[in-house]
ZAMARGU-4260 file (C-alpha; in steps of 0.2 Angstrom, whole numbers, plus 5000, padded with zeros to 4 digits):
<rodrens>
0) 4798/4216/4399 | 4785/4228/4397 | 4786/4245/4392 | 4781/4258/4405 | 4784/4273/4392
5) 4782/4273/4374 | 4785/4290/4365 | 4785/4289/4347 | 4786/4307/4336 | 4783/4318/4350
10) 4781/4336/4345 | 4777/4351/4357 | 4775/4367/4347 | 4778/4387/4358 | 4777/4404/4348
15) 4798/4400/4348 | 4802/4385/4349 | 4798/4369/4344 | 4800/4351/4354 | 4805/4335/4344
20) 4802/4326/4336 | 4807/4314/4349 | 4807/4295/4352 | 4808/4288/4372 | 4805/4270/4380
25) 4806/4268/4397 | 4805/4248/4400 | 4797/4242/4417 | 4807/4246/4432 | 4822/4257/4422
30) 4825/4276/4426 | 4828/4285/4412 | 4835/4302/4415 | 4831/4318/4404 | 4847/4330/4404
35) 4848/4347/4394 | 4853/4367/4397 | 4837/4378/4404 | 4825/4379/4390 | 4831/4364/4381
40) 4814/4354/4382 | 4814/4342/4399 | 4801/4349/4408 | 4790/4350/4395 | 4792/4331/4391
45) 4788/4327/4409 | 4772/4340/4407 | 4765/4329/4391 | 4771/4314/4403 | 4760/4317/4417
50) 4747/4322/4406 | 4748/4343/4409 | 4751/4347/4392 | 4744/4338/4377 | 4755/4333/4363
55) 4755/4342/4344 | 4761/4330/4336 | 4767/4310/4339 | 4760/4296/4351 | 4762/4295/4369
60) 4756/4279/4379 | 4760/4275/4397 | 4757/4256/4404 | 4750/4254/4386 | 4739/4270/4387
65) 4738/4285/4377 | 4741/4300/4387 | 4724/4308/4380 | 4716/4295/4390 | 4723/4287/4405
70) 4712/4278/4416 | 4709/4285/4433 | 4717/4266/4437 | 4735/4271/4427 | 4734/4288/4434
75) 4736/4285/4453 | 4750/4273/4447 | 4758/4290/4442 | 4770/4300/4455 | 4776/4318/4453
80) 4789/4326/4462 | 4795/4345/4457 | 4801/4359/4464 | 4786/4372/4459 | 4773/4359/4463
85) 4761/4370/4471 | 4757/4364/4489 | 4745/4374/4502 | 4759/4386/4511 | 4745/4388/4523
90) 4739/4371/4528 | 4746/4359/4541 | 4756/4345/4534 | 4742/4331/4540 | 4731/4339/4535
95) 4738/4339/4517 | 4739/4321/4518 | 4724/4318/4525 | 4716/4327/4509 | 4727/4319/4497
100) 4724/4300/4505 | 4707/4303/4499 | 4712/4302/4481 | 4720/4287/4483 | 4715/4271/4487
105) 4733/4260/4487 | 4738/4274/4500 | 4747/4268/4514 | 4748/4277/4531 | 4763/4265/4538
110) 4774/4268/4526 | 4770/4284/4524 | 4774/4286/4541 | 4792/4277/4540 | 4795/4288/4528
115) 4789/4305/4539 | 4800/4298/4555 | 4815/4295/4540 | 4812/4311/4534 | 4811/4320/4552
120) 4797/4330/4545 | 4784/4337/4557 | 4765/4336/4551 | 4760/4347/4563 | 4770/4361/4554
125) 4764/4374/4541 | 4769/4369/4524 | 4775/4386/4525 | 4787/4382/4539 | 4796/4367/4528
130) 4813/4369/4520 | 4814/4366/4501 | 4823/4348/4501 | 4810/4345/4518 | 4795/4347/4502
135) 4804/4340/4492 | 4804/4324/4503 | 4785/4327/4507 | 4780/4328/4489 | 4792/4309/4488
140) 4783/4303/4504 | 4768/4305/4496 | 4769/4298/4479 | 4777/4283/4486 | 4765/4279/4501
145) 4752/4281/4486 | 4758/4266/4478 | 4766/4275/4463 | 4774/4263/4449 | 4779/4274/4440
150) 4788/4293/4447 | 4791/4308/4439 | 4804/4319/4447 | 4809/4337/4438 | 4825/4345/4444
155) 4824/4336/4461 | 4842/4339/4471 | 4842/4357/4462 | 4849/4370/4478 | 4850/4354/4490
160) 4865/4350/4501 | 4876/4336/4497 | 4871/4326/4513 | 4849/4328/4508 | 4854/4323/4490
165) 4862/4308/4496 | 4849/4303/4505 | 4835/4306/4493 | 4845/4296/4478 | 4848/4282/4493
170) 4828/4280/4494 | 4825/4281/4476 | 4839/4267/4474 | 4828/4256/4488 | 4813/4260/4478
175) 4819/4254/4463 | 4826/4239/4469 | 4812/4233/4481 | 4797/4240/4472 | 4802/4238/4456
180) 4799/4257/4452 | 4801/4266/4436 | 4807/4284/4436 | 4809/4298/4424 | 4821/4311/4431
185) 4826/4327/4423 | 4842/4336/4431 | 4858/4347/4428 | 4867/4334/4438 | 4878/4323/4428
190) 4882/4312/4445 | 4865/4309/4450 | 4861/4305/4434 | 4873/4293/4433 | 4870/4286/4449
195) 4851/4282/4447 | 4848/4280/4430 | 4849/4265/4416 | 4849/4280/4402 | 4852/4298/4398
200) 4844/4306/4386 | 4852/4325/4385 | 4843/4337/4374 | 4849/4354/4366 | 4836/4366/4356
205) 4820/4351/4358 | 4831/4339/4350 | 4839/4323/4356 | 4860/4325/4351 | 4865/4310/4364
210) 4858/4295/4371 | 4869/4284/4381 | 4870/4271/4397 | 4881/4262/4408 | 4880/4246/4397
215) 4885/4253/4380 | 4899/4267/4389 | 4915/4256/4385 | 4910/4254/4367 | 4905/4271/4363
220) 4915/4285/4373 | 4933/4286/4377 | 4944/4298/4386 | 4962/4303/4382 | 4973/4311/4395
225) 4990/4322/4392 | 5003/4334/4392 | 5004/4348/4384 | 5014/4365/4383 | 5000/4375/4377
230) 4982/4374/4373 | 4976/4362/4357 | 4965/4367/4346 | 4949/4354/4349 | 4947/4341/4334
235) 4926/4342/4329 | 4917/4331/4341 | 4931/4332/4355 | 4926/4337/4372 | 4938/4344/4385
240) 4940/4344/4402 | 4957/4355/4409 | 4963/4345/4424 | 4976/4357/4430 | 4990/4368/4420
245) 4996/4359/4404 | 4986/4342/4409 | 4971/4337/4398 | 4959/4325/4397 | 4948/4323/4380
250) 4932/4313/4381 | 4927/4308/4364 | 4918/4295/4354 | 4924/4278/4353 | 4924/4279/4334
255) 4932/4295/4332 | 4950/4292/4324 | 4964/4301/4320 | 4966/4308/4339 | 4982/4298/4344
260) 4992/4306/4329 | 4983/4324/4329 | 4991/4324/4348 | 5010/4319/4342 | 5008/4331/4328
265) 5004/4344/4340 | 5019/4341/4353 | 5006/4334/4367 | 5016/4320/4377 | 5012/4306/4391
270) 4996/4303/4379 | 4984/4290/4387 | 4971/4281/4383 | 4958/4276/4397 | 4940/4271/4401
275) 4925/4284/4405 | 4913/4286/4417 | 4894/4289/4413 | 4896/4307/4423 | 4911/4312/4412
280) 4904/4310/4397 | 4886/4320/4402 | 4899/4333/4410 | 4910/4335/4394 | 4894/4336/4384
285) 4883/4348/4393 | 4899/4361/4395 | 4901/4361/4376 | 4881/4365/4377 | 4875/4352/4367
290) 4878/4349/4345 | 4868/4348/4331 | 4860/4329/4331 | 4872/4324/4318 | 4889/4329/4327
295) 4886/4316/4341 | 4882/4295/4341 | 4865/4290/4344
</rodrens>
């Protein structure tokens, strides 16, 4: 299958700091999901991504384009939904989609408007007047009425309630399924990203220290739960998650060894071994705050 993203060496140079090099592929109707700590370098990939911020070093190419020059054809396959997104506060929410339709010519006004009555958004309101999960929804209306193949979305359920998150990871499932839509998705959310995406990429300091999936999970990542009298000492590349008083559970690398007998050495008891979910392993990782490259299995 086609590759929809193809990022090969990408650098992005600031006075401080320093993105990549980084290598992504996104295949034709996959999700790949970007997480990382504030600062660690996600939005800035969707930047060079959507073409907002060139590149200082590496290739990027989208639908077999280079970023530098997309098409106005490959650029209204293009969908971005983030929360900053500057929309008119002032203007009327028809009239907004009335100016944007005019860029578009795969927009389409039914389903935008199955979308507005799902939604429950008023166009006759003020962007002003709309909540932030109701623009967030707009921005998503939008960019999927336009005929986007290929959607962006950067920190989307951030400060949403459980019931609007639900509903907006409900839609992007439909989408993916029925229009075959890509999606790059950046979040601090390890069950949404679990729930919508193929792979996770999580970032720490503009480098790459896991990449992981649903597919290869069994074979990588394992989890250990036990009893304890008193709190062990973490073994490198062990990650911890403190159920309740004296009940553990590491998450760890398939191939890390030794972890069995370090626990009986230590006096932990009930020691289990067990499968791990996606949303575990992102969790244990991101506490920590993310490792040197070298510390975690690529």
């Amino acid at each position: 299958m086609q590759r929809v993203v193809d990022v090969e060496g990408l650098v992005v140079r600031f006075r401080r700091f320093q993105l990549g090099p980084i290598d992504l592929h996104l295949p034709g109707q996959g999700s790949l999901g970007l997480a990382g700590a504030n600062g660690a370098g996600k939005s800035t990939i969707l930047d060079v991504l959507s073409g907002l911020r060139k590149p200082d070093e590496g290739t990027v190419r989208v639908f077999g384009e280079s970023i530098t020059s997309l098409s106005a054809a490959t650029r209204a396959r293009l969908g971005l939904v983030r929360e900053e997104l500057a929309l008119a506060d002032h203007e009327r929410v028809g009239s907004l989609l009335r100016t944007a339709a005019a860029f578009y010519r795969r927009w389409d006004w039914r389903v935008l408007d199955g979308l507005m009555r799902r939604f429950a958004i008023d166009a006759s309101l003020a962007v002003a007047q709309l909540s932030k999960g109701a623009r967030l929804k707009l921005q998503l209306a939008m960019a999927l009425c336009h005929g986007a193949d290929l959607l962006y979305l950067d920190e989307p359920f951030s400060g949403l309630d459980v019931g609007t998150r639900r509903e907006l990871g409900d839609l992007l499932r439909g989408a993916r399924s029925e229009r075959g839509l890509s999606i790059v998705l950046t979040s601090h959310e390890p069950e949404e990203l679990a729930r919508l995406c193929d792979r996770v990429v999580v970032l720490a300091g503009g480098r790459v220290v896991l990449e992981v999936g649903p597919a290869d999970l069994a074979a990588r990542w394992q989890r250990w739960r036990f009893t304890a009298p008193r709190h062990l000492p973490l073994p490198e590349n062990v990650y911890e998650q403190r159920l309740e008083p004296f009940h553990y559970s590491w998450v760890a690398p398939a191939g890390r060894g030794g972890i069995e007998a370090y626990l009986s050495i230590h006096g932990a008891r009930d020691v289990a071994r067990c499968d791990v979910a996606l949303a575990d392993v992102l969790t244990a990782v991101l506490m920590k705050g993310g490792d040197e490259p070298t510390c975690l299995p690529r």
